[in-house]
C-alpha positions in Angstrom: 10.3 -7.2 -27.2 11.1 -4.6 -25.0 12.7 -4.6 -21.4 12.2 -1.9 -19.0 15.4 -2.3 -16.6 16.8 -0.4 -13.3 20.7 -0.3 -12.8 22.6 -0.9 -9.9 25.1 1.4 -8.4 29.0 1.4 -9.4 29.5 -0.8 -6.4 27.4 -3.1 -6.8 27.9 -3.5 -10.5 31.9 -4.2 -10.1 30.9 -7.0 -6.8 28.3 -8.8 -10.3 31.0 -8.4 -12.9 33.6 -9.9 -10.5 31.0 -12.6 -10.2 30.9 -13.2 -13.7 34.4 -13.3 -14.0 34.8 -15.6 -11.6 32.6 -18.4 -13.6 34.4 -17.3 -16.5 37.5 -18.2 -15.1 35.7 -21.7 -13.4 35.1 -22.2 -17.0 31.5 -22.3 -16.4 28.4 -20.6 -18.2 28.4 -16.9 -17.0 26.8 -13.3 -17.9 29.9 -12.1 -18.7 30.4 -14.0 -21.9 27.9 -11.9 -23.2 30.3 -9.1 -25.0 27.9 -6.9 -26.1 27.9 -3.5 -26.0 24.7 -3.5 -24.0 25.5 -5.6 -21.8 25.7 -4.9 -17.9 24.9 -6.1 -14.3 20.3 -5.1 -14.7 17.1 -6.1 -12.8 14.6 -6.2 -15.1 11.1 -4.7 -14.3 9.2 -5.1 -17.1 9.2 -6.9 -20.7 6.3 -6.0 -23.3 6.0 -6.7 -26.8 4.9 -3.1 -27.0 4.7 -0.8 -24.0 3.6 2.4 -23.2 7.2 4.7 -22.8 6.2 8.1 -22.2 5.9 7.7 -18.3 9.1 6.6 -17.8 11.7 9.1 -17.7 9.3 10.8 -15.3 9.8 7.5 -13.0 13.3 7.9 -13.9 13.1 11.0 -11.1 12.2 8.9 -7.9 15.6 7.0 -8.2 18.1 6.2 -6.6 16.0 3.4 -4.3 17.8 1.4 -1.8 19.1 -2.2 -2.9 19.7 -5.0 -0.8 20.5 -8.0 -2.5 20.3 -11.6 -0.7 21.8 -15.0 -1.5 21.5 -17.0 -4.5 18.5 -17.2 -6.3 18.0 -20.4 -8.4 15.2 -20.7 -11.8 15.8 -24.6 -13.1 14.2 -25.7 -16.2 15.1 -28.7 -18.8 18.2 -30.1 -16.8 19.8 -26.4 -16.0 19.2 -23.2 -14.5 19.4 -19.2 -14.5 22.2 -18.8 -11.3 21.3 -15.2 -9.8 21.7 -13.1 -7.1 18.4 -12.8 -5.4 17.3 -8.7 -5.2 15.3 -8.6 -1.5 11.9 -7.2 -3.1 11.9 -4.1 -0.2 8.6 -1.4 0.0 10.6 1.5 -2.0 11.0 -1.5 -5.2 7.6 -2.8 -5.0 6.2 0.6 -5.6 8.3 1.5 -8.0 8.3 -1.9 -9.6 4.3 -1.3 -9.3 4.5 2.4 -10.7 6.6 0.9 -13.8 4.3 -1.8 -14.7 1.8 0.5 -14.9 3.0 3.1 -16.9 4.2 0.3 -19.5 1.2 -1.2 -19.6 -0.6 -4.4 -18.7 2.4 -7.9 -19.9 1.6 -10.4 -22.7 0.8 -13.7 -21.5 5.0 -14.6 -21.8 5.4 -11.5 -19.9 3.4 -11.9 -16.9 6.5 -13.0 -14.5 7.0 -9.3 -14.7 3.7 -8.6 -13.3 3.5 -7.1 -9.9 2.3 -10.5 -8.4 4.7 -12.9 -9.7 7.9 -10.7 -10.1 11.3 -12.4 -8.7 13.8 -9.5 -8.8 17.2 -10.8 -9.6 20.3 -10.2 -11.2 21.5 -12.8 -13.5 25.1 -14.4 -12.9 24.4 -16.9 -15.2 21.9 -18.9 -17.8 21.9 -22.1 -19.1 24.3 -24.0 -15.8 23.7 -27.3 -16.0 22.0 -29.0 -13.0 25.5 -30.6 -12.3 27.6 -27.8 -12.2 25.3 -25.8 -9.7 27.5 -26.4 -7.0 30.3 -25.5 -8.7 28.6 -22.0 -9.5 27.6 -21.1 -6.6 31.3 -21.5 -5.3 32.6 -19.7 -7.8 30.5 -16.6 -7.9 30.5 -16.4 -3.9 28.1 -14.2 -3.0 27.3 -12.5 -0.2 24.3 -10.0 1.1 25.2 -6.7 0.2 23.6 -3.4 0.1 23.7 -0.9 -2.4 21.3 1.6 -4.6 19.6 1.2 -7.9 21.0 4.4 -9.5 20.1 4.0 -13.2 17.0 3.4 -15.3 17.3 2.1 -19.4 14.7 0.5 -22.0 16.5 -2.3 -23.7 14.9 -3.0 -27.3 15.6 -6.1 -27.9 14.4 -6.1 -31.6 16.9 -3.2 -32.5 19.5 -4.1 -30.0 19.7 -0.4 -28.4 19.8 0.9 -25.1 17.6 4.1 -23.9 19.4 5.7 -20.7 16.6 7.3 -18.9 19.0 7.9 -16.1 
């Protein structure tokens, strides 16, 4: 599996990983558990078994976009939930969210929340909160609308476990 994903700016990444401290230190499920290497404040655009990658670094070009991220953005399932920061999908992302998908090619059926028409961009605070502790979470992470850029763009393989800086 492979994730196409756009970075935010140095701002905006220390606001998220001051976020995820902050449920770390609630003692609640957070991002920032998540020591690997690779690891880092993303939204993801696209995920493919096996995309097309020669198009991107030339996308890689039309960055930075503007960012503006929103309030809390909540995906439950089984009794918990994926606790994000919603990204407000603006003109400039659409299109290049639109130009991304297809370069990469068309999504797997497991995929096609990535698709143009059913994409929530987000970056993830934390997975697997249970339903009970949502409150909790939200306190603790405390966000606020902000704006910012999306500076970087990288191809995470997930079968590997290596990062691709385009930018």
């Amino acid at each position: 599996m492979i994730s196409v994903e756009v970075l935010p700016d140095a701002a905006t990444e220390a606001l998220a990983l001051a976020a995820w401290r902050r449920l770390v230190d609630a003692g609640l499920p957070s991002a920032g558990r998540h020591t690997g290497e690779s690891n880092r404040p993303h939204i993801t655009v696209a995920v493919r078994e096996s995309p097309r990658l020669d198009g991107l670094a030339a996308l890689a070009d039309r960055l930075p976009l503007p960012l503006r991220l929103g309030g809390v953005l909540l995906f439950p399932r089984s009794g918990q939930a994926v606790v994000s920061w919603q990204v407000v999908l603006t003109a400039p992302l659409a299109e290049f969210h639109r130009r991304v998908t297809g370069a990469v090619g068309p999504a797997e059926e497991r995929y096609t929340h990535t698709e143009p028409d059913g994409w929530s961009p987000h970056l993830t605070m934390a997975r697997r909160v249970p339903l009970a502790d949502l409150g909790a979470a939200v306190a603790a992470i405390d966000l606020a609308p902000h704006a910012g850029e999306v500076t970087g763009l990288r191809i995470w393989d997930a079968t590997t476990r290596t990062v691709t800086t385009l930018r």
